[in-house]
Backbone as JSON, one array per atom type, in Angstrom:
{
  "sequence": "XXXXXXXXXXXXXXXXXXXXXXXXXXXXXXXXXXXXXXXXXXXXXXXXXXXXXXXXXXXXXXXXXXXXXXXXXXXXXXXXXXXXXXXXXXXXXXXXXXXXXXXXXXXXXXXXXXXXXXXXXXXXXXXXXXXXXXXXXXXXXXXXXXXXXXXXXXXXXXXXXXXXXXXXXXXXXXXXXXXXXXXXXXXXXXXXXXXXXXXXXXXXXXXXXXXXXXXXXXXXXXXXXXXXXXXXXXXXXXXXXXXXXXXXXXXXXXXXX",
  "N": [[6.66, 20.36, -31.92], [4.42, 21.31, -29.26], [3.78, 20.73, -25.33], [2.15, 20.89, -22.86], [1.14, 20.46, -19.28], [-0.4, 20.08, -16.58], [-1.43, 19.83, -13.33], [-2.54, 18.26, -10.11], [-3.0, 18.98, -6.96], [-4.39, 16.85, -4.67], [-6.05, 16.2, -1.72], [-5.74, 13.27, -0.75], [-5.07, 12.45, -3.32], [-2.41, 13.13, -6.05], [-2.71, 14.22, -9.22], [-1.09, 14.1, -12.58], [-1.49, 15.25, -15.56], [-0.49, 15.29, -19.36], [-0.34, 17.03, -22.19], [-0.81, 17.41, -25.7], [0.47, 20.27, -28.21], [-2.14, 19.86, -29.53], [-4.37, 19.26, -27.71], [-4.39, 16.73, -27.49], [-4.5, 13.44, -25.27], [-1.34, 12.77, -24.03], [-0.21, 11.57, -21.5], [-0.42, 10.35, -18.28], [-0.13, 10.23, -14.37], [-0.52, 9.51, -11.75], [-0.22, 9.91, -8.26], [-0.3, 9.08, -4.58], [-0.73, 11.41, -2.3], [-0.08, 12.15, 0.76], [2.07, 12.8, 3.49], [3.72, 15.1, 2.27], [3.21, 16.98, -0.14], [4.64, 18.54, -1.97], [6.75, 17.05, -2.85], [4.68, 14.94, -4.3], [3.92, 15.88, -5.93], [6.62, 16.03, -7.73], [6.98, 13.77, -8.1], [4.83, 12.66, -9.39], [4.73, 14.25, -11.91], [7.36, 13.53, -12.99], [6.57, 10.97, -13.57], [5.26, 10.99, -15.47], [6.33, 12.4, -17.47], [8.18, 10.57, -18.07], [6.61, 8.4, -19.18], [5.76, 10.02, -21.2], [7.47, 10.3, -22.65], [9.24, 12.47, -22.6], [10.88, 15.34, -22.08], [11.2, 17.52, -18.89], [11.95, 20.52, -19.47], [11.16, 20.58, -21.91], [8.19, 20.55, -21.83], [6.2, 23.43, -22.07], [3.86, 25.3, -20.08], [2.97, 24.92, -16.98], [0.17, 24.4, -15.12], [-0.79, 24.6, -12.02], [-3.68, 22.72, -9.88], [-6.37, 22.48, -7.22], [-6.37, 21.22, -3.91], [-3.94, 21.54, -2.61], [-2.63, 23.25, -4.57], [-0.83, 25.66, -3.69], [1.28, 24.33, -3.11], [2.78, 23.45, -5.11], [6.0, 24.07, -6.3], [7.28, 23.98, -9.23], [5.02, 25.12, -11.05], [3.47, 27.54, -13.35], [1.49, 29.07, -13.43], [-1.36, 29.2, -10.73], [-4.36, 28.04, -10.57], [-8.51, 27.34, -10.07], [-9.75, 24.64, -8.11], [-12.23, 24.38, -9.62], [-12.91, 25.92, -12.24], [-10.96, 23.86, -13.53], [-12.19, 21.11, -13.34], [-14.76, 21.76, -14.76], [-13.68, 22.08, -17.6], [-11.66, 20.15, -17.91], [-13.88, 18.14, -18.09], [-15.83, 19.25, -19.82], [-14.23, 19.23, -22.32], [-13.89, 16.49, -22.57], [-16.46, 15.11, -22.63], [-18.54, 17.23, -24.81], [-21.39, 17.77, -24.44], [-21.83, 18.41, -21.79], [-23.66, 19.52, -19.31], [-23.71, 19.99, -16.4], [-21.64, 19.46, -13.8], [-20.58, 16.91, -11.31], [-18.14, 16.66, -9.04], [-16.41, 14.43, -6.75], [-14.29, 14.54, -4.5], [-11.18, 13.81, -2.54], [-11.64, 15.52, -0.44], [-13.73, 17.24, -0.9], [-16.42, 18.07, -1.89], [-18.15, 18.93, -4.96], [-20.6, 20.56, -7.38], [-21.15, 21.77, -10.59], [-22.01, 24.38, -12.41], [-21.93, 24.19, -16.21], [-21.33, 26.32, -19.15], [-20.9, 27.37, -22.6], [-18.34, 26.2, -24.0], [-16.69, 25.08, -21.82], [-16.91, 26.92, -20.22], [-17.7, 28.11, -16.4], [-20.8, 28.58, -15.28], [-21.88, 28.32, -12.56], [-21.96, 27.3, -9.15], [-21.68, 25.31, -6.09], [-20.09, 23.7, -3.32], [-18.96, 21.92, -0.87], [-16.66, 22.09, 1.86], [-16.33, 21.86, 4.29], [-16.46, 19.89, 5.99], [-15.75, 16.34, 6.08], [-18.11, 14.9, 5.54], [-19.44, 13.33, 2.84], [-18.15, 13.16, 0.94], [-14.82, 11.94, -0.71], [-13.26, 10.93, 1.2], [-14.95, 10.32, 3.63], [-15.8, 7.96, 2.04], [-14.07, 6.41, 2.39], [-12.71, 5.99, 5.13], [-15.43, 4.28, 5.76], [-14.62, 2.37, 4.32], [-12.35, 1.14, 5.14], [-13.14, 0.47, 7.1], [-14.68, -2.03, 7.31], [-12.82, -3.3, 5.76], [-12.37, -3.45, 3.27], [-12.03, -2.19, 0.0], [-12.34, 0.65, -1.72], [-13.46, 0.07, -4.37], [-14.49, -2.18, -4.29], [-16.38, -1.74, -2.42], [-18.31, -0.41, -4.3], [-19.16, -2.3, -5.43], [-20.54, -3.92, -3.93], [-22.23, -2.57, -2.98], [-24.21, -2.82, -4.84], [-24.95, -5.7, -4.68], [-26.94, -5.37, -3.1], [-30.2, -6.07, -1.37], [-32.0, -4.49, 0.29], [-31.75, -1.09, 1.47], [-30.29, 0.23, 4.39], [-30.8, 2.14, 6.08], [-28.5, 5.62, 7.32], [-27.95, 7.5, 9.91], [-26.64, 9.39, 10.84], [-24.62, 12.11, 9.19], [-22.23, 13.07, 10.02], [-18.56, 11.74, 10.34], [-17.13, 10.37, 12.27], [-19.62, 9.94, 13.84], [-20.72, 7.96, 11.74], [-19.5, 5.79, 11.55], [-19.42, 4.67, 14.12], [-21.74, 4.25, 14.02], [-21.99, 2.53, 11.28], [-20.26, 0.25, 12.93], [-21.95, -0.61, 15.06], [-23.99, -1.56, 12.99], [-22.73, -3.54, 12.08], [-21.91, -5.42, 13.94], [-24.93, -6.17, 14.85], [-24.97, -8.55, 12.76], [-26.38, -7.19, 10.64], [-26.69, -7.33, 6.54], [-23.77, -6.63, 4.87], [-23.61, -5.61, 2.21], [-25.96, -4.34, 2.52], [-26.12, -2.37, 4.64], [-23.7, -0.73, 3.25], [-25.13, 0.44, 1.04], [-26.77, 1.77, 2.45], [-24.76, 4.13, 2.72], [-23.76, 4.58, 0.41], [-26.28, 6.03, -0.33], [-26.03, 8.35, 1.31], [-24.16, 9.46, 0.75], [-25.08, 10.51, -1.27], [-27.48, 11.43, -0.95], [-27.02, 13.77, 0.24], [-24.6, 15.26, -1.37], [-26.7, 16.0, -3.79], [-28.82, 17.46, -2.19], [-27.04, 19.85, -2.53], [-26.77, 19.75, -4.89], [-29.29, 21.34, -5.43], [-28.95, 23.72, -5.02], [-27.61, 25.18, -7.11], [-28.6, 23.98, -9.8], [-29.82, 20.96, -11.83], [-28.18, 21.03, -14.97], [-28.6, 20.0, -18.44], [-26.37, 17.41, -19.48], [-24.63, 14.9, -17.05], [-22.03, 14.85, -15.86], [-19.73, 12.95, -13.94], [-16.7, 13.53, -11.92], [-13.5, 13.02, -10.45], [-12.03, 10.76, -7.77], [-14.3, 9.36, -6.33], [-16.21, 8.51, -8.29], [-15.58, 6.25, -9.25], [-16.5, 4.25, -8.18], [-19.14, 2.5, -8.64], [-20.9, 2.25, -7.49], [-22.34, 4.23, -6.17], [-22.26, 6.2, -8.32], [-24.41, 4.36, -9.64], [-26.92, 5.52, -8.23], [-26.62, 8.25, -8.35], [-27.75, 7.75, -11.18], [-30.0, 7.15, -10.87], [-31.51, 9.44, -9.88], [-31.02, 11.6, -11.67], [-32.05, 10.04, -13.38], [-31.1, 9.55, -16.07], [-28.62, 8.05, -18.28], [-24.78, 8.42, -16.77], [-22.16, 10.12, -17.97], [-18.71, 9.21, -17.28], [-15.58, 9.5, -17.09], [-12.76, 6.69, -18.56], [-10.93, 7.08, -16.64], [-11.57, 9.0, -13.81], [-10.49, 10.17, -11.87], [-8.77, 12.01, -12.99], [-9.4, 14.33, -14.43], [-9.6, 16.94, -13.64], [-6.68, 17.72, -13.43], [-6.17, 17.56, -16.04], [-7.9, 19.54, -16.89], [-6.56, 21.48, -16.29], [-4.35, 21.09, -17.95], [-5.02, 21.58, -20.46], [-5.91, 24.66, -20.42], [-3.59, 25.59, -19.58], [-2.93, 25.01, -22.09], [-4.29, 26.56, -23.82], [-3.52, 29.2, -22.62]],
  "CA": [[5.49, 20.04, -31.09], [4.51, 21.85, -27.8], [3.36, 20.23, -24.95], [1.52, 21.25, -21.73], [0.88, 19.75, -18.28], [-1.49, 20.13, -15.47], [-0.93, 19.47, -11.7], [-3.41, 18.54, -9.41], [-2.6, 18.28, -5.8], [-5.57, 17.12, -4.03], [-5.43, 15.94, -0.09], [-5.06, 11.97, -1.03], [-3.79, 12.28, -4.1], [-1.81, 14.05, -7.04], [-2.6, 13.63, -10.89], [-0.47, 15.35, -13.51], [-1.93, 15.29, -17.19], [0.33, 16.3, -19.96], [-1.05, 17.2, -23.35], [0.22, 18.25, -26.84], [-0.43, 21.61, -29.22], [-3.49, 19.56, -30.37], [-5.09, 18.83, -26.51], [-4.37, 14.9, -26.95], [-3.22, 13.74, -23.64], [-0.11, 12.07, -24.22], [0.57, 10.69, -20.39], [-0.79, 10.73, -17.02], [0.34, 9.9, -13.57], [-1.63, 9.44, -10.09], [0.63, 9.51, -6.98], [-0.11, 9.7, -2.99], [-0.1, 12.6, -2.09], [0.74, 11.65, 1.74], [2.42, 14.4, 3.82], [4.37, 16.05, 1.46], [2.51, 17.8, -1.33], [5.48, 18.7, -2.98], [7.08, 15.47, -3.63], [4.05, 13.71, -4.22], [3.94, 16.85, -7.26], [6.96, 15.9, -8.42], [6.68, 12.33, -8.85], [4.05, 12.72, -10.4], [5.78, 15.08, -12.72], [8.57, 12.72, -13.28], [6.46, 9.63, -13.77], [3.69, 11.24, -16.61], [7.25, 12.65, -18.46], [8.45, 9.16, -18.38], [5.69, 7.89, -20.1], [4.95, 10.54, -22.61], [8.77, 9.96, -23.34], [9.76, 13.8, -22.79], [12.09, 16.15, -20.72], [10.45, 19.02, -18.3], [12.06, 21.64, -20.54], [9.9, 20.61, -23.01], [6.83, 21.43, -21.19], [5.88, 25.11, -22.56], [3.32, 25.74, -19.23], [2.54, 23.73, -16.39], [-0.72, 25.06, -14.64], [-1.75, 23.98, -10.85], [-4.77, 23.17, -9.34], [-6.39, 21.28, -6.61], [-6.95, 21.7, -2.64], [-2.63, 21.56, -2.9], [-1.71, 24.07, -5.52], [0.12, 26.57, -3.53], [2.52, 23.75, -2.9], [3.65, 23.1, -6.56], [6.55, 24.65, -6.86], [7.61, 24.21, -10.39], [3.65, 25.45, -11.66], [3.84, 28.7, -14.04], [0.13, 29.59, -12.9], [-2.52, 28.49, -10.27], [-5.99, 27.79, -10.92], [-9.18, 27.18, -8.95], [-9.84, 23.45, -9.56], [-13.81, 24.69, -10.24], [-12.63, 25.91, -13.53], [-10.31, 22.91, -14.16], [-12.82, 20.24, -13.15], [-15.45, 22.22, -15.69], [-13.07, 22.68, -18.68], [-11.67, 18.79, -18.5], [-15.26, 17.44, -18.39], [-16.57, 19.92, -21.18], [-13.72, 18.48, -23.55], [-14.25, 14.79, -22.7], [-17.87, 15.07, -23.19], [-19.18, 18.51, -25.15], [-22.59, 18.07, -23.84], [-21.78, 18.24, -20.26], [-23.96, 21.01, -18.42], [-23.31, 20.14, -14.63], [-20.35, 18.48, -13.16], [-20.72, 16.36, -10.09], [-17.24, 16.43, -8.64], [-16.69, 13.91, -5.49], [-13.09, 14.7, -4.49], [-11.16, 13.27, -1.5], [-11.56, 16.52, 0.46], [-14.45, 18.26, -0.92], [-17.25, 17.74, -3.29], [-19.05, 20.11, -5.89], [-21.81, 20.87, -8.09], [-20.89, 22.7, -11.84], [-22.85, 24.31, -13.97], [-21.16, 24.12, -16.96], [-21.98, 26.91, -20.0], [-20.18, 27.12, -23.82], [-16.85, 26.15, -23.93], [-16.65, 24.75, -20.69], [-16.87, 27.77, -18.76], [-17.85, 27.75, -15.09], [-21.46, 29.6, -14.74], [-22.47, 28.58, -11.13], [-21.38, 26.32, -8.21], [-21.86, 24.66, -4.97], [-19.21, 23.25, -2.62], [-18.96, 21.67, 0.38], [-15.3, 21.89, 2.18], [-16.59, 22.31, 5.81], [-16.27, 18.58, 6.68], [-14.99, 15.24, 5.45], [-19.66, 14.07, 5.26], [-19.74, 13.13, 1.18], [-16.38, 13.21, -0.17], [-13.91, 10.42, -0.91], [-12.49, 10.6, 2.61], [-15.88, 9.52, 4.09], [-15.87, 6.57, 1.8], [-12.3, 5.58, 2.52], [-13.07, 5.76, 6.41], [-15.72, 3.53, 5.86], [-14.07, 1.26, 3.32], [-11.76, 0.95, 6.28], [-14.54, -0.26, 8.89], [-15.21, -3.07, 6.66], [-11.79, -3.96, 5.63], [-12.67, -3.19, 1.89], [-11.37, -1.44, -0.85], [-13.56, 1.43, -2.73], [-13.92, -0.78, -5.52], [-15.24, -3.62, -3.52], [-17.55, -0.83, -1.75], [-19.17, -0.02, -4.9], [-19.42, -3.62, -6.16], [-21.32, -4.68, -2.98], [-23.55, -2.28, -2.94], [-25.07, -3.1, -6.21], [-25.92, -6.36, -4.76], [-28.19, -5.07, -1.46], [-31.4, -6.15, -1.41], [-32.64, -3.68, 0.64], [-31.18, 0.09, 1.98], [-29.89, 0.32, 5.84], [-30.75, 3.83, 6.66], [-27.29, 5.97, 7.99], [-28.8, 8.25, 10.44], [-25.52, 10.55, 10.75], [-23.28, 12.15, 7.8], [-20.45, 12.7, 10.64], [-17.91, 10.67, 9.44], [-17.16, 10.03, 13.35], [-20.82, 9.09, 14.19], [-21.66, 7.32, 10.96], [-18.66, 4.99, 11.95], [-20.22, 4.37, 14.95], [-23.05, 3.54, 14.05], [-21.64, 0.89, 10.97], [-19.82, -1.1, 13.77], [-22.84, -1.08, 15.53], [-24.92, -2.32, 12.67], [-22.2, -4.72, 11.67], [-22.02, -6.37, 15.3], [-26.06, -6.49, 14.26], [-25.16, -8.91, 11.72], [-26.7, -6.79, 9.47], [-25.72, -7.42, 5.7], [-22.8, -5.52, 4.55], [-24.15, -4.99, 1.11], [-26.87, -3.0, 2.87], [-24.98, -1.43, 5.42], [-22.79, -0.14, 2.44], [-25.76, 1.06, 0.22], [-27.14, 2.92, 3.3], [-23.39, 4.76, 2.99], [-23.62, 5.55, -0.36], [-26.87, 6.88, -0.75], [-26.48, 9.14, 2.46], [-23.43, 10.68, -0.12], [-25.42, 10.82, -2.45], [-28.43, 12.92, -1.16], [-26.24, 15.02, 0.82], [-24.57, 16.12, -2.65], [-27.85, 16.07, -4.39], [-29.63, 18.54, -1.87], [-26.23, 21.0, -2.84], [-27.02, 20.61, -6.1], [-30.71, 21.9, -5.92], [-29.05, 24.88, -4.88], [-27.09, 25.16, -8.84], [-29.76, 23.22, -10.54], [-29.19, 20.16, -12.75], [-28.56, 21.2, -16.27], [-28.34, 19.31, -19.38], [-25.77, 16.11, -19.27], [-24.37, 15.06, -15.89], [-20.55, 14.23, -15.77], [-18.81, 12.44, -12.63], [-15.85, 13.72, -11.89], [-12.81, 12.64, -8.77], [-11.74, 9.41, -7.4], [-15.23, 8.83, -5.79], [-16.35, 8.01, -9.71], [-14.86, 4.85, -9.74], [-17.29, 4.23, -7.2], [-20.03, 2.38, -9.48], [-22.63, 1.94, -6.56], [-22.63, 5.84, -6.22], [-22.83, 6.6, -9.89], [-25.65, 4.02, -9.73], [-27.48, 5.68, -7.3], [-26.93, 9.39, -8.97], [-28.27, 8.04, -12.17], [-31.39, 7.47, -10.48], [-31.75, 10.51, -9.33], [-31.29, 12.34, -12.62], [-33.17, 9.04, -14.87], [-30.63, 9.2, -17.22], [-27.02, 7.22, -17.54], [-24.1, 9.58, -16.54], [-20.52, 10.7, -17.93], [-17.68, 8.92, -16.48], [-14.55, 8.94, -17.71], [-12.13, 5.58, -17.88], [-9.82, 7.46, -15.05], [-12.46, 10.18, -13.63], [-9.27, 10.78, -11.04], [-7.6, 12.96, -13.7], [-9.95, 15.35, -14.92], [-9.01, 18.13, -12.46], [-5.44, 17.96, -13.89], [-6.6, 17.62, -17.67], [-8.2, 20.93, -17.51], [-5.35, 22.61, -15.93], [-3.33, 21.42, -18.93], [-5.73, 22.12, -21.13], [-6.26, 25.54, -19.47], [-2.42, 25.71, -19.9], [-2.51, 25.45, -23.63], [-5.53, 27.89, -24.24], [-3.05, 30.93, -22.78]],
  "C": [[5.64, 20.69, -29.72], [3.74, 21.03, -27.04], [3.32, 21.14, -23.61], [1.09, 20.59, -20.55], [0.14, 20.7, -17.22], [-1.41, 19.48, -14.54], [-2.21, 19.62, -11.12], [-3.24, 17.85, -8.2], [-4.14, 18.15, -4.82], [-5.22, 16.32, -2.63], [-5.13, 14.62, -0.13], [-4.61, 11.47, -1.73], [-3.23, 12.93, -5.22], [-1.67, 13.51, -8.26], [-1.67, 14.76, -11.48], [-0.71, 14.52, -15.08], [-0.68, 16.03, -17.94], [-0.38, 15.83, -20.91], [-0.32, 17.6, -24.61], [-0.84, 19.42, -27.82], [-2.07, 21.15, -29.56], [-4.49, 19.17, -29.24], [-5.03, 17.26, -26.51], [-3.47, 14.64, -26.24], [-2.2, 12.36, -24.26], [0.11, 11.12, -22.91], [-0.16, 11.42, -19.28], [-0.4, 9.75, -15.62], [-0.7, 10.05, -12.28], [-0.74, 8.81, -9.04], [-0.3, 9.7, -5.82], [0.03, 10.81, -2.85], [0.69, 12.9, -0.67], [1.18, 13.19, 3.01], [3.6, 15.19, 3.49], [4.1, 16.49, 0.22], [3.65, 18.03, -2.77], [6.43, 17.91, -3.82], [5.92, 14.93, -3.89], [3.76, 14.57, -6.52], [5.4, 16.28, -7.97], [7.85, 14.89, -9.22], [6.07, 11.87, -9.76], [4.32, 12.88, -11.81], [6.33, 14.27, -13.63], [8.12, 11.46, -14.2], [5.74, 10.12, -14.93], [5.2, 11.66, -17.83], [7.64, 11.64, -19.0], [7.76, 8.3, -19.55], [5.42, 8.6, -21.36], [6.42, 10.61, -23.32], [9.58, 11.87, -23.94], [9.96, 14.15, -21.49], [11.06, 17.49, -20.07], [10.92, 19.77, -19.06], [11.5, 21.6, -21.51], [8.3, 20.89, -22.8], [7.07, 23.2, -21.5], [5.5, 25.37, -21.63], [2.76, 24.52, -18.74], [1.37, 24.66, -15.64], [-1.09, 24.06, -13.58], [-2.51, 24.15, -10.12], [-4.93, 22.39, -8.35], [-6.12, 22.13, -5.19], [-5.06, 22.36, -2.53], [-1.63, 22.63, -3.61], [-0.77, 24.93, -5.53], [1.14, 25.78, -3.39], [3.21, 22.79, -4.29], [4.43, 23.79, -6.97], [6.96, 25.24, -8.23], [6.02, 25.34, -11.04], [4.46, 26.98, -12.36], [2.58, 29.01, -13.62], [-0.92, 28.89, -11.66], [-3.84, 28.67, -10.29], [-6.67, 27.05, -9.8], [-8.95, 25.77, -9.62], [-11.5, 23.59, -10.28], [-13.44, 24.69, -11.61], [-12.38, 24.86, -14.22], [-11.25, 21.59, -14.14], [-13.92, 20.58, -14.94], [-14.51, 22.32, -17.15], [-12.6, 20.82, -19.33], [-13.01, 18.07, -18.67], [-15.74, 17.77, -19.6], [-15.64, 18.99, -22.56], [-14.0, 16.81, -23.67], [-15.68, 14.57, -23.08], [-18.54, 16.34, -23.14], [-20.39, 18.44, -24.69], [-22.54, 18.03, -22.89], [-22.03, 19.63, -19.99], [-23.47, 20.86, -17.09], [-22.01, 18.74, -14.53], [-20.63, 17.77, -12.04], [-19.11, 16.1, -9.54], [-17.11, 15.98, -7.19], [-14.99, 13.64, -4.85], [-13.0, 13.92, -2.73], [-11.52, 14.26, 0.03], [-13.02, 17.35, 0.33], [-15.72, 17.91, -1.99], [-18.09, 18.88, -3.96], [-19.68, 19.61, -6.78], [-21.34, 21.82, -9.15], [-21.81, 22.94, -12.65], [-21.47, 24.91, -14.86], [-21.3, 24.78, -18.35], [-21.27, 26.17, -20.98], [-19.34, 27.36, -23.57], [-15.76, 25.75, -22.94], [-16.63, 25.84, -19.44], [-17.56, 27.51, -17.21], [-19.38, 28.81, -14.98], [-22.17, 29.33, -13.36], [-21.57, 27.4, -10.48], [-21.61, 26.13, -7.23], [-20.8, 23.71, -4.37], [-19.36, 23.13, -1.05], [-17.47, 21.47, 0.91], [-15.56, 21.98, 3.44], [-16.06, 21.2, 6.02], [-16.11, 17.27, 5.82], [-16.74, 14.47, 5.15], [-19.44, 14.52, 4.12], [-19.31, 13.52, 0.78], [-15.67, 11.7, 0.0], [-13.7, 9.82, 0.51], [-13.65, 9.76, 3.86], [-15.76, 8.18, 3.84], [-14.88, 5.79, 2.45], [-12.43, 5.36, 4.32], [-14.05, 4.55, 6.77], [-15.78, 2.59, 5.54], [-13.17, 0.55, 4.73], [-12.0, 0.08, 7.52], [-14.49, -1.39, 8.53], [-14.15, -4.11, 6.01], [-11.75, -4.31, 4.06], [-11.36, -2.2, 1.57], [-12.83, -0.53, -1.78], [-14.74, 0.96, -3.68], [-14.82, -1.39, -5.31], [-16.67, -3.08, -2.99], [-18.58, -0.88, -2.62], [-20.08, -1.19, -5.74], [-20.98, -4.18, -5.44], [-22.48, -4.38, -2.73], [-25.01, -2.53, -3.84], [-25.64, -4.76, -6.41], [-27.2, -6.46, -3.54], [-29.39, -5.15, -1.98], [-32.41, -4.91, -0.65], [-31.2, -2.38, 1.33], [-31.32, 0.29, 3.24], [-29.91, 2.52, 5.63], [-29.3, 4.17, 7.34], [-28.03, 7.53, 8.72], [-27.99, 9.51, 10.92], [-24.87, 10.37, 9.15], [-22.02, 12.3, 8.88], [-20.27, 11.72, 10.53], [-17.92, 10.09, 11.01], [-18.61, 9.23, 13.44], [-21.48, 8.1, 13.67], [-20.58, 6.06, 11.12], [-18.73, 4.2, 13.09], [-20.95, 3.29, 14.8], [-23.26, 2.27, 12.66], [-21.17, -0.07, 11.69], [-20.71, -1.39, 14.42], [-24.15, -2.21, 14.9], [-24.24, -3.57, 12.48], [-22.22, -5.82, 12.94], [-23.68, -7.13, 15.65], [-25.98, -7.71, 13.49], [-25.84, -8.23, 10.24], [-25.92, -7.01, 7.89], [-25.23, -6.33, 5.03], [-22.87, -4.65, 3.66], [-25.19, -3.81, 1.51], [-27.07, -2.05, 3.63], [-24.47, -0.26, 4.31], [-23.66, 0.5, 1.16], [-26.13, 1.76, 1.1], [-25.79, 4.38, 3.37], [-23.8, 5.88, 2.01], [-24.98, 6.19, -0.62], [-27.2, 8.36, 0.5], [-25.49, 10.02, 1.99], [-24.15, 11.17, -0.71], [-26.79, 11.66, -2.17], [-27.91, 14.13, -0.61], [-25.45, 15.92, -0.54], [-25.48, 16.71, -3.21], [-28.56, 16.89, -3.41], [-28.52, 19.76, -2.33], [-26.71, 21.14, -3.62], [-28.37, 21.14, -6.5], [-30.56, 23.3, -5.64], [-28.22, 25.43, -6.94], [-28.06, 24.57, -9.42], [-29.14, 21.95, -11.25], [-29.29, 20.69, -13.86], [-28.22, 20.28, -17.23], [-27.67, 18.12, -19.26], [-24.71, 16.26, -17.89], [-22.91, 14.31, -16.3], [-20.19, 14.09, -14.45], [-17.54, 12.7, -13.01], [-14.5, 12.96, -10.4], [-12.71, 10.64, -8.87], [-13.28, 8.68, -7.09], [-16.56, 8.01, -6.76], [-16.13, 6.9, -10.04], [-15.84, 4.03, -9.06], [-18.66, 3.53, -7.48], [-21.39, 2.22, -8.92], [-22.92, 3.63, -6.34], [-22.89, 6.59, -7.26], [-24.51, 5.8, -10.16], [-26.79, 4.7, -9.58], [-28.15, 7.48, -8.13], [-27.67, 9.32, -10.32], [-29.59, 7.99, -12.09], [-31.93, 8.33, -9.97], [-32.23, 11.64, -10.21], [-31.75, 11.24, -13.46], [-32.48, 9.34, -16.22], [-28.85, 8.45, -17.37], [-25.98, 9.01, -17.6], [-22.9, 9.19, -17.24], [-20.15, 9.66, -16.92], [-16.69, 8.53, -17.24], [-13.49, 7.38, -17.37], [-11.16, 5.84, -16.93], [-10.44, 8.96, -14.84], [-11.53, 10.91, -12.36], [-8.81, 12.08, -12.25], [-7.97, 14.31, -14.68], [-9.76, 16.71, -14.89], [-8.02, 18.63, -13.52], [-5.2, 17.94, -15.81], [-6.89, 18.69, -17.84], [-7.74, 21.81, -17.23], [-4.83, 22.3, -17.14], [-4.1, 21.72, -19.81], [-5.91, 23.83, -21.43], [-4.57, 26.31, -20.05], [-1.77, 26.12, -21.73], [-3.29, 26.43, -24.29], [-4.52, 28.89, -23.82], [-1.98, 30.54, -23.04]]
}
């Protein structure tokens, strides 16, 4: 039996997928990534071997991707994560035309052809407005957890306008509404849908095609998936750990060459 792994160092945190000859993932790991990239790679590493109950020399090709990748030493190749995002989605669900990837650093837009290839894209990496790191700043304000974020929003009666995407100003201007009394639930739906059109005008530059897959930590996120399925009027993709996709289609990716 051969087996394959996939590294994905992204700015808050580091998955590593490992897979066998047949693409079934055997083991996966999700560390910190913190400020050292390269330990946080090869904990990761360590901890997904652990589990799939095998030695690194038994890895045939490790392939890394992710904002991180130049700092994976061990890796035998690096990859964009565009590709790798598009390639693990396509296998988890074959009808997936566009990707929505909501990473801690960056977020994108995939179109997604046959076979998972990559035929267009949209990315935002300029600034920390509608990526994970937003949320987590304002999970922060509130003294939440992501989870809790996405829970709460889904019971707001009504939507608090956010009249900045700077993460700075829109931080602001939640302590301001919160000292409002305003309620939190609708504070925290004004959040996420101010991600969520700020993605959603990217992706009118790629188009929507065919079935929509969530990809990234920001997936877990169920008031923001809410929000996108109303957007496209139909339910979306999400895998049960939409963190590890990235690093699925590096190993994946890994066993194709």
């Amino acid at each position: 039996m051969e087996y394959f792994a996939g590294v994905d160092t992204g700015s808050l945190s580091t998955e590593v997928v490992i897979v066998d000859q047949d693409l079934n993932i055997l083991a996966y790991s999700i560390q910190q990534t913190g400020s050292d990239p390269i330990a946080a790679s090869n904990a990761a590493m360590d901890d997904a071997l652990f589990k799939a109950g095998i030695s690194r020399e038994q890895i045939k090709k490790i392939i890394a991707t992710g904002y991180g990748r130049i700092s994976v030493p061990f890796a035998d190749k690096k990859i964009t994560e565009i590709s790798c995002h598009a390639m693990g989605a396509y296998h988890l669900f074959p009808d997936t035309g566009t990707v929505i990837d909501i990473g801690g650093q960056d977020s994108k837009v995939i179109q997604v052809g046959p076979e998972g290839k990559v035929l267009d894209f949209a990315m935002n990496d300029k600034c920390a407005a509608g990526t994970g790191r937003f949320l987590e700043v304002m999970a922060s304000t509130f003294g939440l957890s992501l989870d809790q974020m996405g829970d709460l929003s889904l019971q707001a009666k009504e939507q608090i306008p956010i009249s900045s995407m700077c993460t700075v100003f829109a931080e602001s201007e939640v302590v301001s509404l919160i000292a409002q009394n305003k309620p939190k639930e609708n504070i925290i739906l004004g959040l996420h849908a101010a991600i969520v059109n700020r993605v959603w005008n990217m992706a009118q530059t790629v188009g929507i095609h065919g079935q929509v897959t969530m990809t990234g930590g920001v997936a877990k996120n169920r008031g923001v998936v809410a929000l996108f399925e109303k957007k496209v009027s139909r339910p979306i993709h999400v895998y049960e750990e939409p963190q590890i996709i990235g690093a699925l289609g590096a190993a994946l990716l890994a066993a194709r060459q």
